[in-house]
Backbone as ProteinMPNN parsed JSONL, in Angstrom:
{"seq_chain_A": "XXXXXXXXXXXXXXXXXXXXXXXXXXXXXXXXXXXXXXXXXXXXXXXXXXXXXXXXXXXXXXXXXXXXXXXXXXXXXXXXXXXXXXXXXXXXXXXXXXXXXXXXXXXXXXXXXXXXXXXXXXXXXXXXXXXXXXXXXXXXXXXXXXXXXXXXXXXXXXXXXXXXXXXXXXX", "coords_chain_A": {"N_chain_A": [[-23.963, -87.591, -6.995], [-22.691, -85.264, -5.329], [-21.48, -83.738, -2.324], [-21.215, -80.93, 0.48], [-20.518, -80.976, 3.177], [-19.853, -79.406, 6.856], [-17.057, -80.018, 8.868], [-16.5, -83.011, 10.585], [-19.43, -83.451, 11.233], [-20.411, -86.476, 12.876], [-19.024, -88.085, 10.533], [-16.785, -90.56, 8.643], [-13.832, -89.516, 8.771], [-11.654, -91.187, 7.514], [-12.846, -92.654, 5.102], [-13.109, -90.405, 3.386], [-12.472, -88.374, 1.476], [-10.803, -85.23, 1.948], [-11.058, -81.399, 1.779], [-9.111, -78.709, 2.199], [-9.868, -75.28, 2.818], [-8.867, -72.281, 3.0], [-9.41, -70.857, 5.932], [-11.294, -72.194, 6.794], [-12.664, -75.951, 6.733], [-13.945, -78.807, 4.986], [-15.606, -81.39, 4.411], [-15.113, -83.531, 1.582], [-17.69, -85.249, -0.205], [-18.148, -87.617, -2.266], [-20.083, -89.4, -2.728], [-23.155, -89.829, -1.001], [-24.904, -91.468, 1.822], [-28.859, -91.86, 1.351], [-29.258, -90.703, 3.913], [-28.257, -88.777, 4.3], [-28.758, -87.009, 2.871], [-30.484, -85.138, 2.94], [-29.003, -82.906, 4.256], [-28.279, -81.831, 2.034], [-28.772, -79.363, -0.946], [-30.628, -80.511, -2.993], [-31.738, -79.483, -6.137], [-32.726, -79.59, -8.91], [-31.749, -77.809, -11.085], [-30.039, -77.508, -13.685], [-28.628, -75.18, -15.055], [-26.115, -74.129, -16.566], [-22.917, -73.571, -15.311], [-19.773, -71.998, -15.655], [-16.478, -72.488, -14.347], [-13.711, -70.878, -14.101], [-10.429, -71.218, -13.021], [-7.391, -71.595, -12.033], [-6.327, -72.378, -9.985], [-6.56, -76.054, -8.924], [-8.082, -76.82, -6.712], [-9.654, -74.891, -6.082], [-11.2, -75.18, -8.071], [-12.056, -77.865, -7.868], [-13.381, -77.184, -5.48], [-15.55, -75.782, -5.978], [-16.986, -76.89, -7.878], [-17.773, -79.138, -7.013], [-19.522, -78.225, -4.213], [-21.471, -76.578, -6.15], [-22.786, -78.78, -8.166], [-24.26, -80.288, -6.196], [-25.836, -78.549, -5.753], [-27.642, -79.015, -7.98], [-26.489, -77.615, -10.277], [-25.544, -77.875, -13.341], [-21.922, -78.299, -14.046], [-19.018, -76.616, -15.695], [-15.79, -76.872, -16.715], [-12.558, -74.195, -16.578], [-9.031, -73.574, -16.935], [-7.837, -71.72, -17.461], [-7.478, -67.959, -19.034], [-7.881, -68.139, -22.07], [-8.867, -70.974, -22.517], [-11.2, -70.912, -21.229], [-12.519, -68.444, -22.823], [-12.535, -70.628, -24.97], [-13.999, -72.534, -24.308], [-16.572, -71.55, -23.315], [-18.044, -70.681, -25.887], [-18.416, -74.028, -26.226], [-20.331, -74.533, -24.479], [-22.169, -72.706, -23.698], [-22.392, -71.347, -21.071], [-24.425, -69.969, -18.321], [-23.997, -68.512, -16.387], [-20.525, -67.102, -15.636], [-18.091, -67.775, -13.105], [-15.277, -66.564, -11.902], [-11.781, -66.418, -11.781], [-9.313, -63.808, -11.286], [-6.367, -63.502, -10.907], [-4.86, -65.355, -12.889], [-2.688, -67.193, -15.067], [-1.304, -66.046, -18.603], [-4.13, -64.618, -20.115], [-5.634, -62.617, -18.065], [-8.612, -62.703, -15.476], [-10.022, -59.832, -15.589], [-9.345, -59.321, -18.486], [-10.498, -61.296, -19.678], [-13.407, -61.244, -18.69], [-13.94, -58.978, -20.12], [-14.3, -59.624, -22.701], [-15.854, -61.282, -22.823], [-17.815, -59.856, -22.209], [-17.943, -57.712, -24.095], [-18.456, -59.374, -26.058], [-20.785, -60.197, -29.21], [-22.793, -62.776, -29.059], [-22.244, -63.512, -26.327], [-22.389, -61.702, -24.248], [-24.527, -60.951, -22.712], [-24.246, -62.827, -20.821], [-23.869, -63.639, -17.418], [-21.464, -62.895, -15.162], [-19.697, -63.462, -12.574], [-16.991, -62.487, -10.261], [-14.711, -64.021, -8.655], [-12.791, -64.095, -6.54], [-9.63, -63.553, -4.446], [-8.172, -61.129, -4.78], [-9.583, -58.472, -2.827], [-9.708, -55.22, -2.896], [-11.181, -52.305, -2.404], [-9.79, -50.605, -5.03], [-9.938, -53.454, -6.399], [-12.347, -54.231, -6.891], [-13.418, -52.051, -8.219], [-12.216, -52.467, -10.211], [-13.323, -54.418, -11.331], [-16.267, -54.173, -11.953], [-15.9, -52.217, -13.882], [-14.654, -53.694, -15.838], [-16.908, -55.437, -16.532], [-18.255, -56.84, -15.051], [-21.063, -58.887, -13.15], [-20.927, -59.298, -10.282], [-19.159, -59.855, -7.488], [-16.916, -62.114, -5.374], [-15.365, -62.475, -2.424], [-12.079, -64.548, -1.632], [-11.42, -65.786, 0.784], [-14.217, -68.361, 0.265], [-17.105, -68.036, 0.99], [-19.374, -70.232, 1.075], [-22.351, -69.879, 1.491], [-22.902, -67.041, 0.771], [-21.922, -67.378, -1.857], [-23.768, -69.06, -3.161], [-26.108, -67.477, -2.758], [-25.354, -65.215, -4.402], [-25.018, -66.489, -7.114], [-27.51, -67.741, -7.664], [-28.587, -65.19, -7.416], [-27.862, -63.993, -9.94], [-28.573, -65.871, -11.73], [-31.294, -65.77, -11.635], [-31.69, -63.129, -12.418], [-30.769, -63.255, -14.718], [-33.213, -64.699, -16.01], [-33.054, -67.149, -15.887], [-34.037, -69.814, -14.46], [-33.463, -70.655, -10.699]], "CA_chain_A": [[-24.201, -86.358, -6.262], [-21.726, -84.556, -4.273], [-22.105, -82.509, -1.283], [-20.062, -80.491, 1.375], [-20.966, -80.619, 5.024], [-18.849, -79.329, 7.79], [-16.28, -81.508, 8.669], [-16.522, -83.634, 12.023], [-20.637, -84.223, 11.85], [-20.976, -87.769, 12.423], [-19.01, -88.848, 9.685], [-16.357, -91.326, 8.487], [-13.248, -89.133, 8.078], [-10.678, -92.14, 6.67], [-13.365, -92.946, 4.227], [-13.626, -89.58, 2.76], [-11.588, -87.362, 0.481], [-11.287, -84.29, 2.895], [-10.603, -80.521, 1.127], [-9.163, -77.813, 3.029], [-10.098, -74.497, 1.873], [-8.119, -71.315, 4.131], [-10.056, -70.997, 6.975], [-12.79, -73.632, 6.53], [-12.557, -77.663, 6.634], [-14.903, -79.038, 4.685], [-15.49, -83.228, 4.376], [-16.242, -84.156, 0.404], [-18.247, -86.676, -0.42], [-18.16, -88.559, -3.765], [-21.676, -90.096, -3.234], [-23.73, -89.713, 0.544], [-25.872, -91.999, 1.788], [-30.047, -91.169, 1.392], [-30.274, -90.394, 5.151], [-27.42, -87.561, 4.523], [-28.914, -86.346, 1.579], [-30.855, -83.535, 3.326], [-28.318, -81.632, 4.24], [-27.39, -80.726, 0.409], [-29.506, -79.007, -1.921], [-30.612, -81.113, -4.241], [-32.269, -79.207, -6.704], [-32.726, -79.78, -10.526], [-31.611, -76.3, -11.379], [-29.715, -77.194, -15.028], [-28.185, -74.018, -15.577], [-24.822, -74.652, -16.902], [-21.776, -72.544, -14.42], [-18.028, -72.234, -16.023], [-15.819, -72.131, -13.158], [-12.665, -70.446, -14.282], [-9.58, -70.6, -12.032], [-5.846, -72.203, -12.25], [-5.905, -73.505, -8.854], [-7.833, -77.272, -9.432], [-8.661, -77.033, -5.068], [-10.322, -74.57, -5.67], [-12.354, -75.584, -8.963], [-13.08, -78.82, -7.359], [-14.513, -77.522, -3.998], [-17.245, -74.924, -6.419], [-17.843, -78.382, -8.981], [-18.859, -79.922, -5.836], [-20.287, -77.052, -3.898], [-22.663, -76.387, -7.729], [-23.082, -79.732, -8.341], [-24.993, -80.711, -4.988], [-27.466, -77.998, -6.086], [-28.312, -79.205, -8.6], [-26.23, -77.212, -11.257], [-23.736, -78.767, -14.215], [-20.628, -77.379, -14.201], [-17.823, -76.815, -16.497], [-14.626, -75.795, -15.966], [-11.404, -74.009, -17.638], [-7.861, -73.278, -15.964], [-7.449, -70.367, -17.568], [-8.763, -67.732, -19.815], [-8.048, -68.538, -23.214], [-9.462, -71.954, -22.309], [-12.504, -70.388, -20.413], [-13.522, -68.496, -23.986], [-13.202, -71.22, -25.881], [-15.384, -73.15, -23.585], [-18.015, -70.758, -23.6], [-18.613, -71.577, -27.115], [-18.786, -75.177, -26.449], [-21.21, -75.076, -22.903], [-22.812, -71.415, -23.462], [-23.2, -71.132, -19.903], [-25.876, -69.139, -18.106], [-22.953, -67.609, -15.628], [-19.42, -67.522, -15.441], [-17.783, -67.564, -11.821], [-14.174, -66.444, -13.003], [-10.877, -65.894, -11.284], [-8.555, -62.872, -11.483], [-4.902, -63.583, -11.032], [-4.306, -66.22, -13.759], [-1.405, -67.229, -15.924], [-1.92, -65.038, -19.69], [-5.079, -63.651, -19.788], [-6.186, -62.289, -16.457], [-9.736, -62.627, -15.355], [-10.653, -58.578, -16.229], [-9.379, -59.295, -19.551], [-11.728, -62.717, -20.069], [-14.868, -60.656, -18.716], [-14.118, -57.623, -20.598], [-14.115, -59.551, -23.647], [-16.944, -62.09, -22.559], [-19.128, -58.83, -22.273], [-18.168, -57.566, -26.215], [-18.842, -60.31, -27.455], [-22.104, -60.547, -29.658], [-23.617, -63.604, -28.991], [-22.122, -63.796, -24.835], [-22.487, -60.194, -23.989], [-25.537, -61.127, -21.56], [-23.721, -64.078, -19.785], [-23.238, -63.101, -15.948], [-20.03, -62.557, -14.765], [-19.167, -62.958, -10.611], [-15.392, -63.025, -9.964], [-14.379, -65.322, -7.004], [-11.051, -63.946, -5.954], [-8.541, -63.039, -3.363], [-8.195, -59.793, -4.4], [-10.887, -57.72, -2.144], [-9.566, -54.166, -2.235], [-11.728, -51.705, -3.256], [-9.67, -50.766, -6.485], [-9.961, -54.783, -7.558], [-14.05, -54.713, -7.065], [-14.202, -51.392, -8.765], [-12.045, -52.651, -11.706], [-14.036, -55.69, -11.755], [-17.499, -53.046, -12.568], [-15.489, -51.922, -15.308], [-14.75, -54.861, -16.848], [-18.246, -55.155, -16.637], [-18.643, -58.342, -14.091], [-21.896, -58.692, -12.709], [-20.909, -59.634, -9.098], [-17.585, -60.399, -7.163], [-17.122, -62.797, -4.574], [-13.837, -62.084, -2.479], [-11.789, -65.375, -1.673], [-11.775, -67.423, 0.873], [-15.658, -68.012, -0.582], [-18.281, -68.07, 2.153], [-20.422, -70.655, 0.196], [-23.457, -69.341, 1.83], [-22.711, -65.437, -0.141], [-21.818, -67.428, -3.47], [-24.828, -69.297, -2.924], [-26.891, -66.256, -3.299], [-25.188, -64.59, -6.082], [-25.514, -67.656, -8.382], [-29.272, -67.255, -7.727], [-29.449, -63.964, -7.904], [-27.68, -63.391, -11.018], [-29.366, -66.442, -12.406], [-32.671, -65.177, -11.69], [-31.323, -61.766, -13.036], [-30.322, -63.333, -16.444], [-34.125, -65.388, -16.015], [-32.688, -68.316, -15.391], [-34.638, -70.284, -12.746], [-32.359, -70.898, -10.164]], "C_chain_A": [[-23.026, -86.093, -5.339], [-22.077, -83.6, -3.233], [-21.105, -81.885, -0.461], [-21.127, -80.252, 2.744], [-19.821, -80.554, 6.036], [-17.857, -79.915, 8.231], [-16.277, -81.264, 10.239], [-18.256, -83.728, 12.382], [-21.09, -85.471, 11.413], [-20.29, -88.506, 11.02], [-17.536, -90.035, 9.352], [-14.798, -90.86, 7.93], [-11.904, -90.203, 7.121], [-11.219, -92.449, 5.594], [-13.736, -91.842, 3.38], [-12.621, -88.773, 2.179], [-12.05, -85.615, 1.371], [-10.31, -82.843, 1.941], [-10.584, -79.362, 2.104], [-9.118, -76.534, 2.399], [-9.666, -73.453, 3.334], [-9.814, -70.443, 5.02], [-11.596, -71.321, 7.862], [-11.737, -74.98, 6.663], [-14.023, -77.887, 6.445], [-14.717, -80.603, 4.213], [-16.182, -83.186, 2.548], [-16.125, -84.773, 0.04], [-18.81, -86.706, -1.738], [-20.063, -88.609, -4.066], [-21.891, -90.318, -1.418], [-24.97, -90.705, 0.313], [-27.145, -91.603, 1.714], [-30.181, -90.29, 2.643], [-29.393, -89.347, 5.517], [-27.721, -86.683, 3.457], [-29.928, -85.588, 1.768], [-30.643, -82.85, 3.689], [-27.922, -81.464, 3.095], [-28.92, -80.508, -0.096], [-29.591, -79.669, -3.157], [-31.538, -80.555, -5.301], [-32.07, -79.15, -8.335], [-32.366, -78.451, -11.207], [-31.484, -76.666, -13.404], [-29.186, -76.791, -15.54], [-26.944, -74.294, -15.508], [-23.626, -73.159, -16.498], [-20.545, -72.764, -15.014], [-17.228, -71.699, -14.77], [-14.563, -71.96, -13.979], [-11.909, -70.477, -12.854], [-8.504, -71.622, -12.269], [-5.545, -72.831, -11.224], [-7.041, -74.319, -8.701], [-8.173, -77.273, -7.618], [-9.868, -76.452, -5.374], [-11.999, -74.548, -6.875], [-13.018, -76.754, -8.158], [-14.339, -78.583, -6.273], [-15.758, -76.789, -4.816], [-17.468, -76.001, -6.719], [-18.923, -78.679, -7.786], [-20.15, -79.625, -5.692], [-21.691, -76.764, -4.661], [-23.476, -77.584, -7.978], [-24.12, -80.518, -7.518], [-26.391, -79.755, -5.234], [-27.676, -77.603, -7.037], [-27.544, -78.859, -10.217], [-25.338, -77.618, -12.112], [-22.964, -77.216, -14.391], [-19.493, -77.524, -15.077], [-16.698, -76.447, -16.253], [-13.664, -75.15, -16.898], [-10.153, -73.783, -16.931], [-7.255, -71.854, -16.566], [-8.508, -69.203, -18.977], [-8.545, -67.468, -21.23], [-9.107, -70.194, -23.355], [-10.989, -71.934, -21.818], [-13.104, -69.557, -21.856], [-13.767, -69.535, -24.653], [-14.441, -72.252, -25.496], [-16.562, -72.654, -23.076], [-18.737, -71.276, -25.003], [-19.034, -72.847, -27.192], [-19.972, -75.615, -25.436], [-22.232, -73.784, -23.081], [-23.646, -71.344, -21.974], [-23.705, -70.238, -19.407], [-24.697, -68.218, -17.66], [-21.854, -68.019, -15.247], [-18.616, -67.463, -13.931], [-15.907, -67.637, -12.522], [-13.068, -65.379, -11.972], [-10.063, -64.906, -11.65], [-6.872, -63.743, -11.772], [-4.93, -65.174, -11.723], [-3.102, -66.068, -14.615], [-2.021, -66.419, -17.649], [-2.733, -63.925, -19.358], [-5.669, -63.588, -18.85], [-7.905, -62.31, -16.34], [-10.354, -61.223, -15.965], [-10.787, -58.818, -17.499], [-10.347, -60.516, -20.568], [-12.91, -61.729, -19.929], [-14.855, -59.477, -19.293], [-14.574, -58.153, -22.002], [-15.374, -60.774, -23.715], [-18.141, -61.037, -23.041], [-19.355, -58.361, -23.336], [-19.027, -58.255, -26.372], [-20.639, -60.567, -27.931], [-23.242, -61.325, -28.927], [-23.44, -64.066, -27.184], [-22.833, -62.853, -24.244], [-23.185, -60.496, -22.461], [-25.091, -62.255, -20.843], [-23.29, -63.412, -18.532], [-22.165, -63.604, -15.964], [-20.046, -62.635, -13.297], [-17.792, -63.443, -10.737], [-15.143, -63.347, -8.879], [-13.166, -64.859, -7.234], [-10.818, -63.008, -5.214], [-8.771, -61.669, -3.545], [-9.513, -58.666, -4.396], [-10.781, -56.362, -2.01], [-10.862, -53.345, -3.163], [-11.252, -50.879, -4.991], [-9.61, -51.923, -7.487], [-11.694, -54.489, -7.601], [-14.441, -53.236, -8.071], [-13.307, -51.472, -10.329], [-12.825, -53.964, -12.526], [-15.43, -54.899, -12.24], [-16.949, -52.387, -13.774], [-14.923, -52.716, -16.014], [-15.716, -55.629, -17.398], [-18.537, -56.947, -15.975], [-20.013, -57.479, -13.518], [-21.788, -58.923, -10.632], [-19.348, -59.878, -8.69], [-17.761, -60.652, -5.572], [-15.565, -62.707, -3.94], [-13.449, -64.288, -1.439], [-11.371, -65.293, -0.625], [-13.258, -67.041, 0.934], [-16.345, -68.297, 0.584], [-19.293, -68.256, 1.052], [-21.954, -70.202, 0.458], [-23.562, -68.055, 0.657], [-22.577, -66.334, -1.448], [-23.121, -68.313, -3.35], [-25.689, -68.358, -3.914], [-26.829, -65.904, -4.117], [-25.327, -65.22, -7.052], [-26.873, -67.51, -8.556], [-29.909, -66.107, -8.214], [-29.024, -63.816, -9.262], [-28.341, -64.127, -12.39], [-30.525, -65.973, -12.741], [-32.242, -63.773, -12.877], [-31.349, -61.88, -14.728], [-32.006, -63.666, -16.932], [-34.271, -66.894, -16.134], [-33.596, -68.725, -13.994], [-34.063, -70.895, -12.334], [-32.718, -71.405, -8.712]], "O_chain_A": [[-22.571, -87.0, -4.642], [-22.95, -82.745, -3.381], [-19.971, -82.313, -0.673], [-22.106, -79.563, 3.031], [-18.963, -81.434, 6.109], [-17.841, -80.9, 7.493], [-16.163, -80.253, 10.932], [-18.579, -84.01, 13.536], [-21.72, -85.792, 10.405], [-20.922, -89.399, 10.457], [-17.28, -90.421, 10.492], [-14.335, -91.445, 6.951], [-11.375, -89.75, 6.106], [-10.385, -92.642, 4.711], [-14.641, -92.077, 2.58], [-11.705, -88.647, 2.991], [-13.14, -85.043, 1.397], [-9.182, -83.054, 1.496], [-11.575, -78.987, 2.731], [-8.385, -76.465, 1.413], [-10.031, -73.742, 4.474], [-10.787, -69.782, 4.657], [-12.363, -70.995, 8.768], [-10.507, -75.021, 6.686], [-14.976, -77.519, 7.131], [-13.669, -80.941, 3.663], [-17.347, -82.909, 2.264], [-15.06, -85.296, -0.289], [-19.709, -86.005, -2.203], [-20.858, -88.204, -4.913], [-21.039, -90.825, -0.687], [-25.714, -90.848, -0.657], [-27.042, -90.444, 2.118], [-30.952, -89.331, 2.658], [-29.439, -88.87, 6.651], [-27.017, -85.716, 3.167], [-30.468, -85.22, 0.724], [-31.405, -81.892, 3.816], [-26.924, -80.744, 3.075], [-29.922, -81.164, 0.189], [-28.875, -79.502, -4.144], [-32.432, -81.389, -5.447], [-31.099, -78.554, -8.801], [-33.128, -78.235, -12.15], [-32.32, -76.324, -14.24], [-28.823, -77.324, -16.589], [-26.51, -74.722, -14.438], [-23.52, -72.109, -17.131], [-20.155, -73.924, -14.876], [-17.395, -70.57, -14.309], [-14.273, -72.959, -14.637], [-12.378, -70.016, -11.814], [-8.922, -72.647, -12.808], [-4.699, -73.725, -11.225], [-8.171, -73.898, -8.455], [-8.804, -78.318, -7.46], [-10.951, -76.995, -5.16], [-13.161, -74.18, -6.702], [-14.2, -76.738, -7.814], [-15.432, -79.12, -6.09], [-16.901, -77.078, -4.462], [-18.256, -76.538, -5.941], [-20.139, -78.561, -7.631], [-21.209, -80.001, -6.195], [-22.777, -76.708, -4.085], [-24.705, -77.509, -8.014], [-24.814, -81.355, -8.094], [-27.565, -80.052, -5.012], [-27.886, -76.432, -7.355], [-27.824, -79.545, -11.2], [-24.198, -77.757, -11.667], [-23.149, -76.023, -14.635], [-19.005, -78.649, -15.177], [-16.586, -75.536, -15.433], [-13.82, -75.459, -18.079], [-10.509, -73.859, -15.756], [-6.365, -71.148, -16.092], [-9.57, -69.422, -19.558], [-9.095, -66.445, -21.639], [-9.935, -70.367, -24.249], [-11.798, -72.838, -22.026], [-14.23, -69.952, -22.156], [-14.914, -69.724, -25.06], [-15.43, -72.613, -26.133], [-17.421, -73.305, -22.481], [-19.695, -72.04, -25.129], [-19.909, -73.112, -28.017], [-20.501, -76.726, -25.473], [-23.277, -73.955, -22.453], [-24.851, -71.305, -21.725], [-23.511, -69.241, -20.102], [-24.373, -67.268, -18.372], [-21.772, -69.067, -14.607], [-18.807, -66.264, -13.731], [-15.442, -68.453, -13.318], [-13.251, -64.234, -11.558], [-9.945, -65.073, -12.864], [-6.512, -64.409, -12.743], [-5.025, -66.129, -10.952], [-2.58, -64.977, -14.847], [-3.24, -66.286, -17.757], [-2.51, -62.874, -18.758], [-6.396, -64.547, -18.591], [-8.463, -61.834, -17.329], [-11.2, -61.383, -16.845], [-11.9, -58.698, -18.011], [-10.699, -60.504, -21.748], [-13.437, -61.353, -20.976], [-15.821, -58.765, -19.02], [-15.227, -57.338, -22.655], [-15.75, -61.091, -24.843], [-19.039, -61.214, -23.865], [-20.484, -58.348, -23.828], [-20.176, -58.005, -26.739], [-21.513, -61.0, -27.181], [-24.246, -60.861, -28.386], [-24.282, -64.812, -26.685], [-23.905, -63.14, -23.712], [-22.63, -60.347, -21.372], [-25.958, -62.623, -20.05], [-22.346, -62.623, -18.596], [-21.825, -64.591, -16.616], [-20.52, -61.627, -12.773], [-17.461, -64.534, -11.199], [-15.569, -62.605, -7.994], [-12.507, -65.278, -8.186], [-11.399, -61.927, -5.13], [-9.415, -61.001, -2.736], [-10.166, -58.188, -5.323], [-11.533, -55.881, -1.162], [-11.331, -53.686, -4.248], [-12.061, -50.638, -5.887], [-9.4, -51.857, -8.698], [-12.166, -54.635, -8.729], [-15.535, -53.193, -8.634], [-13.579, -50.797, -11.321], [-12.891, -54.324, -13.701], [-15.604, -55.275, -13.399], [-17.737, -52.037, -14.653], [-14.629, -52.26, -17.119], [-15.608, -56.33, -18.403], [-18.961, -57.934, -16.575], [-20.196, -56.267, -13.403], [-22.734, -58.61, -9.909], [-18.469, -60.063, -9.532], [-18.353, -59.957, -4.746], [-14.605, -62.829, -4.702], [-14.289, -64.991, -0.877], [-10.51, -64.417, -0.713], [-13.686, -65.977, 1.382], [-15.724, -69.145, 1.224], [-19.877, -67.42, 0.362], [-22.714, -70.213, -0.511], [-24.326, -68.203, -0.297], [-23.328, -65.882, -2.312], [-23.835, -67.445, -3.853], [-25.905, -68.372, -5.126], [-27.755, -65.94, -4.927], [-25.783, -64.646, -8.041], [-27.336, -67.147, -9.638], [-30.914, -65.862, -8.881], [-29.96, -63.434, -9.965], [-28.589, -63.64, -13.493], [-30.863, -65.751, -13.904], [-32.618, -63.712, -14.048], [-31.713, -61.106, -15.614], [-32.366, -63.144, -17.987], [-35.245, -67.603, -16.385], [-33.75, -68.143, -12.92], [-33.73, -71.89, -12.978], [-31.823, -71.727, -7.932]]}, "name": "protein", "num_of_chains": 1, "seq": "XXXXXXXXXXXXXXXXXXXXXXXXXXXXXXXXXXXXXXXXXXXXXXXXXXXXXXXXXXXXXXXXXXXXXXXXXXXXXXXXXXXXXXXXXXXXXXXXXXXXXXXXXXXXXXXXXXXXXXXXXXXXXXXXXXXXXXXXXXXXXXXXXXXXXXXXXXXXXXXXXXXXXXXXXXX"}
């Protein structure tokens, strides 16, 4: 199990693998003892998340982040690698970066949403760019959600839920 809790409560920072994410510090932990293991969400969720994105900081801190509640995660670094690992994980919802090397995030969820047998796979894009012409090209690429970067795990939280629920995923 993995978890993320604030960094500086009570804990052991030399003994911990510490990830700094722009304008957060967050302490993560491999494996927490029982009597820290109610601050994470541990819930059996299941529902299999592809984290797309080229920078591994910021795949690791979602794995974690997902992983603590409850959800398996897969990952890809980019998005030729992110379709073909749809095929191999058919995950419930993709969380899927923009500015990548090749194919750009729009062009992954434009072609996620074609496709036959994906089509209905949620879409939230986690990235930097927050202007209103990236969130309203991200609705026409046909994403279901967009999360602007640096991630306020609380807000992606939610949208994993909601869009889970949305698909009927119990989340």
């Amino acid at each position: 199990m993995a978890c993320f809790l604030p960094a500086g409560q009570g804990v052991d920072r030399d003994r911990h693998a510490t990830a700094l994410y722009p304008g957060r510090q967050w302490v993560l932990f491999g494996s927490l003892p029982p009597c820290l293991l109610q601050s994470c969400h541990n819930v059996d969720n299941q529902a299999t998340i592809l984290v797309v994105d080229d920078n591994r900081d910021n795949v690791e801190i979602l794995r974690a982040f997902l992983e603590s509640r409850g959800y398996v995660v897969a990952e890809a670094a980019d998005g030729r690698s992110a379709l073909a690992k749809m095929e191999q994980v058919r995950p419930a919802l993709v969380l899927l970066d923009v500015m990548m090397p090749g194919m750009d995030g729009w062009q992954v969820c434009r072609t996620i949403k074609s496709h036959p047998d994906y089509g209905a796979t949620k879409v939230v894009m986690v990235t930097a760019k927050g202007g209103f012409e990236d969130k309203f090209e991200g609705l026409r690429s046909g994403a279901d959600d967009y999360v602007v970067k640096p991630v306020d795990l609380k807000e992606l939280a939610e949208k994993v839920e909601r869009n889970l629920a949305a698909r009927g995923s119990k989340a």
